[in-house]
C-alpha positions in Angstrom: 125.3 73.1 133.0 124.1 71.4 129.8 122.5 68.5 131.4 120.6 71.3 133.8 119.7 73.2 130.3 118.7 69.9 128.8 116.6 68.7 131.8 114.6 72.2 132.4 113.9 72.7 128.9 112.7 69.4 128.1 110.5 69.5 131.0 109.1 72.8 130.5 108.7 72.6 126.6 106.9 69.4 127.0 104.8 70.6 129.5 103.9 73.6 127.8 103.2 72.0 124.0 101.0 69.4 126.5 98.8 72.6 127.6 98.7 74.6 124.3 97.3 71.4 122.4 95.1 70.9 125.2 93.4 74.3 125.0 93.7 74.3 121.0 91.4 71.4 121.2 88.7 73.0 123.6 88.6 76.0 121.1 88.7 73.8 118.0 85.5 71.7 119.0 83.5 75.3 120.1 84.5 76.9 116.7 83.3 73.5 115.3 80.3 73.8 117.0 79.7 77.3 116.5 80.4 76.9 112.9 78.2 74.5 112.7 75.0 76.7 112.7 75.9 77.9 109.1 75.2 74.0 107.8 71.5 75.6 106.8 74.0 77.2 104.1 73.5 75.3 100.4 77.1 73.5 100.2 78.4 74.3 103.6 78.8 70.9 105.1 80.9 69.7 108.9 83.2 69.5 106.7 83.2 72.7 105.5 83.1 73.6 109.3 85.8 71.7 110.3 88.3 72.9 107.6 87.5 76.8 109.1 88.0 75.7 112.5 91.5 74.3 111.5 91.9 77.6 109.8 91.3 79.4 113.0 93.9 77.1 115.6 97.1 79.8 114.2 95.3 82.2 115.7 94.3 80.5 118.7 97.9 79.4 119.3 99.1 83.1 119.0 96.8 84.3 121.4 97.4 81.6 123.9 100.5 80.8 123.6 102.1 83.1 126.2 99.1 81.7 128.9 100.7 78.3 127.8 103.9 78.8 128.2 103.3 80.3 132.0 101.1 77.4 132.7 103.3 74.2 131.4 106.4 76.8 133.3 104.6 76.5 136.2 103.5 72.8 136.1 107.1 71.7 135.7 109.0 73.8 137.6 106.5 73.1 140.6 106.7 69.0 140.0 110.5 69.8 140.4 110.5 71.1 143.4 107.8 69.0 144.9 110.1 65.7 143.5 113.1 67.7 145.3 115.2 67.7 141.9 114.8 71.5 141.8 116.2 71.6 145.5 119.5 68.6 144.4 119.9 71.8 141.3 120.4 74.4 143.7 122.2 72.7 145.9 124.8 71.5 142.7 125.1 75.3 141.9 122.0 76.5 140.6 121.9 79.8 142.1 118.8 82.5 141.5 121.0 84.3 138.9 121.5 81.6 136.8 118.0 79.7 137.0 117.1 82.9 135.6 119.3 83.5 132.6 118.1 79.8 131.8 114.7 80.4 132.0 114.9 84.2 129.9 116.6 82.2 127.0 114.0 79.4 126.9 111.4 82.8 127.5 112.9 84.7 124.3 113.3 80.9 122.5 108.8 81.3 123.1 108.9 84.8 122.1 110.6 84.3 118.8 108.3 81.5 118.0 105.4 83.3 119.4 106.5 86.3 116.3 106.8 83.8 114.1 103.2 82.8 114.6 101.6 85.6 114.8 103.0 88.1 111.9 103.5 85.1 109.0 101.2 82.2 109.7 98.1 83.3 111.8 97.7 86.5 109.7 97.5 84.2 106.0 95.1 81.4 108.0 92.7 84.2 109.2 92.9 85.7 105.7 92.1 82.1 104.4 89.5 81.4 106.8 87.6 84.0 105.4 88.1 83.5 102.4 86.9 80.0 103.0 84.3 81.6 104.8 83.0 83.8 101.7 83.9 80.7 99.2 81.4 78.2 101.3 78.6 81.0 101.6 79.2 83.0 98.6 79.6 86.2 100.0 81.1 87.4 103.7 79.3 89.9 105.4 80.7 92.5 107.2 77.9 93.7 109.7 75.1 95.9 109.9 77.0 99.0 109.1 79.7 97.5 107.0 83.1 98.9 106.5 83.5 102.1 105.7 87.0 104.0 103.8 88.3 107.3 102.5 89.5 108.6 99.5 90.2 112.0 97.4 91.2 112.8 94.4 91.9 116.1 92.2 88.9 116.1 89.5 88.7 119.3 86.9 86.1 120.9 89.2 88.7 120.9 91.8 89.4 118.1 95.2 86.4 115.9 95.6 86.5 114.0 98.6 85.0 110.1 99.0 83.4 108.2 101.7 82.8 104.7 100.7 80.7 102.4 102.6 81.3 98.2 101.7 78.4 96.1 103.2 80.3 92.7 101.8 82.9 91.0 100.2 82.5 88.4 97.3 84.0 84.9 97.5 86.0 85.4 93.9 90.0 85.7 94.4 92.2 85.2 97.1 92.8 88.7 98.0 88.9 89.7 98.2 89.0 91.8 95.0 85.2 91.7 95.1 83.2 93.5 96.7 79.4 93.7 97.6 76.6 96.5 98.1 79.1 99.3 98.0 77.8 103.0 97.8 80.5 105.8 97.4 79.3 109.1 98.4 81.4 112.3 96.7 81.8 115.7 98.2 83.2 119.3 97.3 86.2 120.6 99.7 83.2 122.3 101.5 81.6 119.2 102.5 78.7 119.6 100.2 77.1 116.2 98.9 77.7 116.2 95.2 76.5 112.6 94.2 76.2 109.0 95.4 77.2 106.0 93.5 75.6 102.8 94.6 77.0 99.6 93.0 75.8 95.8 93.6 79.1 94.9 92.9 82.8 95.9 92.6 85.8 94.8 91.1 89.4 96.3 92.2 92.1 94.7 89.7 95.7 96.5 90.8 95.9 100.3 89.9 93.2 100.0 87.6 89.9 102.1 87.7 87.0 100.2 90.2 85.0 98.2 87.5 81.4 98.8 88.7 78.2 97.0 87.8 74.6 97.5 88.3 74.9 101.0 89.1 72.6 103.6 91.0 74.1 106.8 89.9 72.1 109.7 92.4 73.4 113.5 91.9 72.5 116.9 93.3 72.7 120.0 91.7 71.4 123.3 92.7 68.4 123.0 91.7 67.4 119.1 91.1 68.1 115.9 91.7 68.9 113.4 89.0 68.8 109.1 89.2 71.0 107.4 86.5 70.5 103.3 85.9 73.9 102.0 84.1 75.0 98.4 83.9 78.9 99.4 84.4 81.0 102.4 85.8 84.7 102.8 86.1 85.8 104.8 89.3 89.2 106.0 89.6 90.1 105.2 93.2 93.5 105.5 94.9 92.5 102.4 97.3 94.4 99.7 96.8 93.5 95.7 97.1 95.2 95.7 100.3 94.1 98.4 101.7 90.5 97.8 101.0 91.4 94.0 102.2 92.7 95.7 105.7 89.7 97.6 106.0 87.0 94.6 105.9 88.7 92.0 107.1 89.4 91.7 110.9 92.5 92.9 112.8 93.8 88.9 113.0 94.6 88.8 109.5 97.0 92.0 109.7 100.6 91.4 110.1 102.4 94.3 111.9 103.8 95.7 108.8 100.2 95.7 107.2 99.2 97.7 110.5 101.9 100.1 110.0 100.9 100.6 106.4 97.1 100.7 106.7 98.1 103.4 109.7 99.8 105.6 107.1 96.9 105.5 105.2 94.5 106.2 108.0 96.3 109.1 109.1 97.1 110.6 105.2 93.0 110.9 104.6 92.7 111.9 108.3 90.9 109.2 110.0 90.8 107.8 113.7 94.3 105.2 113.5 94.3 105.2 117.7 93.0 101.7 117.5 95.1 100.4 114.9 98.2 101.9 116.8 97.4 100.3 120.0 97.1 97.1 118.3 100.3 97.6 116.2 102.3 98.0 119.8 100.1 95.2 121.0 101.5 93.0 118.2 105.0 94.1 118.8 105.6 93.5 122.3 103.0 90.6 122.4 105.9 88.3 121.7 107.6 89.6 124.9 104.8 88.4 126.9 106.4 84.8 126.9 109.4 85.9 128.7 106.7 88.0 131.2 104.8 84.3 131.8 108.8 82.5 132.2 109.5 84.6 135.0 106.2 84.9 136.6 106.5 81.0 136.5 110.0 81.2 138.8 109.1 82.0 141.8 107.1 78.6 142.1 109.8 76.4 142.0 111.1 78.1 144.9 108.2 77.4 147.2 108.3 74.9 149.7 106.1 71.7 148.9 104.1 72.2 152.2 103.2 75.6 150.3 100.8 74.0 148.5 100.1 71.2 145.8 100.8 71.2 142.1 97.3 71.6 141.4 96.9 74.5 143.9 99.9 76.3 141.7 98.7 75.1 137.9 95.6 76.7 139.5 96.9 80.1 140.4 99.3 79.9 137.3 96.0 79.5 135.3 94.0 82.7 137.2 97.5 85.1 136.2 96.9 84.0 132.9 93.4 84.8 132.9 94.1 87.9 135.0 97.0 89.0 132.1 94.3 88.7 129.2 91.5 90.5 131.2 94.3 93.7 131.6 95.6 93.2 128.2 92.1 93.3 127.0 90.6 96.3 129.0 93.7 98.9 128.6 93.4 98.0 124.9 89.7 99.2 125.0 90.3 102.0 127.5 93.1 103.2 125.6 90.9 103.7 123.0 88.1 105.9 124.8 90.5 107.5 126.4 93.1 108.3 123.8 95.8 107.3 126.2 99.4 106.8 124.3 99.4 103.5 122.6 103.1 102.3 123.2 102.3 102.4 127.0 98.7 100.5 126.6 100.0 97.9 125.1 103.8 97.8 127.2 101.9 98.5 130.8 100.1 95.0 131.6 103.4 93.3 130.7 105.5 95.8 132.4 103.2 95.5 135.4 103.6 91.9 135.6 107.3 91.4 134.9 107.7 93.9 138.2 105.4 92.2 140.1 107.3 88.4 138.9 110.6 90.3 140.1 109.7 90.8 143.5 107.7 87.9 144.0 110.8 86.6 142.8 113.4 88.5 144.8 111.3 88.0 148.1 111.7 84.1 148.0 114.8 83.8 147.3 115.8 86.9 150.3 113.1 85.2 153.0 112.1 81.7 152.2 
């Protein structure tokens, strides 16, 4: 059983490393290319490009990793049974039992690695891609609304409560400490506007007060309104670094216990999390996707070779894949408009498919 174990893994492993580098490749050269466009940028050369879209191929590898693994599954197990080795494997004892326990280990073997990649090394190359990003441009911008965060305090007028709006983030430090264009808007426990603080820049250093500059200080009373000019402010915020790095930088730089803490937060100041919780469960059970892709891949060595040629399956292995990402992707959004559970958003595609694998599965090896 060894020399099975050896032969199907190194066949499958190799076939599947062969796939992933191929498609890291074809995304490398379009985020090259893409990239590219910022060269009008003083200082930001293909160099400059280049080193970002490196930056990026963690990420990539995440995210396809689980299409590769079904893929280079699919390639190898079919070239087996077109070659008749798979057929000489049954016949020496291979059974449908334990072609599967092989195949779930090597699955879970994916699944770990697939973990690994996505909560430690993809999550600190996205957060150094930006930062690279913001280094190479000076600043990163973060749309045309910007990202926007709450906060309250207890003041001696009573609870004041904070909306803060961050248009950008500064290139200085690695944990995006500074910030650009931010206005803060204050309000009474009755929602009343009280004032709005509009800085050019900010400066978050650990628990320490926001250190302001160039400040726009606008405040309402009952009667008038009043404009204050000041060089610098200090603004005593509960937000954290991290937390205000969570909030302007994309989802891909979020490991699943930064999702789980920036969901606390979210739902202590009483803010919309369901997107953040279907993408915490996303990147939980994402890993369990490989062993999903391992067994849809079975039932192809157990097709007869008239069935069809290896391209015709690498084919149809590469449409699942596709098909997988397209359901993945819309019950992610539709959970989201329709405030559907997020556990079972992110679970169902996966479920869906492992039942389908099984049957397709079971049917073979009962009729064919």
């Amino acid at each position: 059983m060894k020399t099975v174990r050896r032969l199907l893994y190194a066949d499958i492993v190799s076939s599947v490393m062969f796939v992933a580098l191929a498609f890291l490749s074809l995304f490398f050269f379009i985020d090259f290319v893409d990239e590219l466009s910022a060269a009008v940028v003083p200082g930001y050369s293909a160099l400059s490009a280049a080193a970002y879209g490196m930056l990026l191929m963690p990420g990539h590898l995440y995210e396809l990793l689980p299409i590769a693994v079904l893929i280079g599954a699919i390639y190898a197990l079919s070239r087996m049974a077109q070659s008749t080795e798979f057929t000489i494997l049954r016949t020496g004892g291979l059974g449908p039992a334990r072609a599967l326990k092989l195949l779930t280990w090597l699955g879970l073997a994916f699944g770990v690695l697939t973990f690994v990649v996505g909560d430690y090394i993809a999550p600190w190359a996205e957060a150094q891609a930006a930062h690279w990003q913001a280094q190479s441009r000076g600043s990163l911008k973060l749309g045309r609304s910007g990202a926007w965060l709450k906060d309250h305090a207890v003041t001696a007028q009573g609870e004041r409560n904070y909306a803060v709006n961050v248009s950008g983030v500064g290139a200085a430090g690695a944990a995006f400490r500074t910030l650009r264009d931010v206005r803060i808007f204050e309000f009474d426990t009755d929602g009343r506007l009280l004032r709005r603080v509009a800085a050019q820049d900010v400066r978050i250093e650990g628990q320490a007060p926001w250190a302001l500059s160039n400040v726009k200080l606008t405040q309402w009373d009952a009667q008038n309104v009043t404009q204050t000019q000041l060089d610098k402010m200090a603004w005593p915020s509960t937000l954290s670094a991290n937390v205000v790095a969570a909030a302007v930088l994309p989802l891909t730089t979020m490991s699943t216990l930064d999702l789980a803490r920036y969901i606390n937060h979210l739902a202590d100041n009483e803010q919309a999390a369901q997107q953040y919780q279907i993408q915490f469960w996303k990147r939980a059970l994402y890993p369990l996707a490989c062993l999903v892709m391992m067994a849809l891949a079975l039932p192809f060595a157990y097709l007869q070779t008239r069935a069809g040629s290896i391209s015709f399956k690498v084919f149809g292995g590469i449409m699942l894949g596709i098909s997988f990402v397209l359901l993945n992707n819309v019950a992610g959004h539709l959970g989201v408009l329709r405030d559907w559970t997020p556990w079972i958003v992110a679970s169902a595609p996966s479920a869906l498919y492992l039942l389908f694998s099984l049957a397709a599965f079971g049917w073979l090896v009962r009729f064919r």
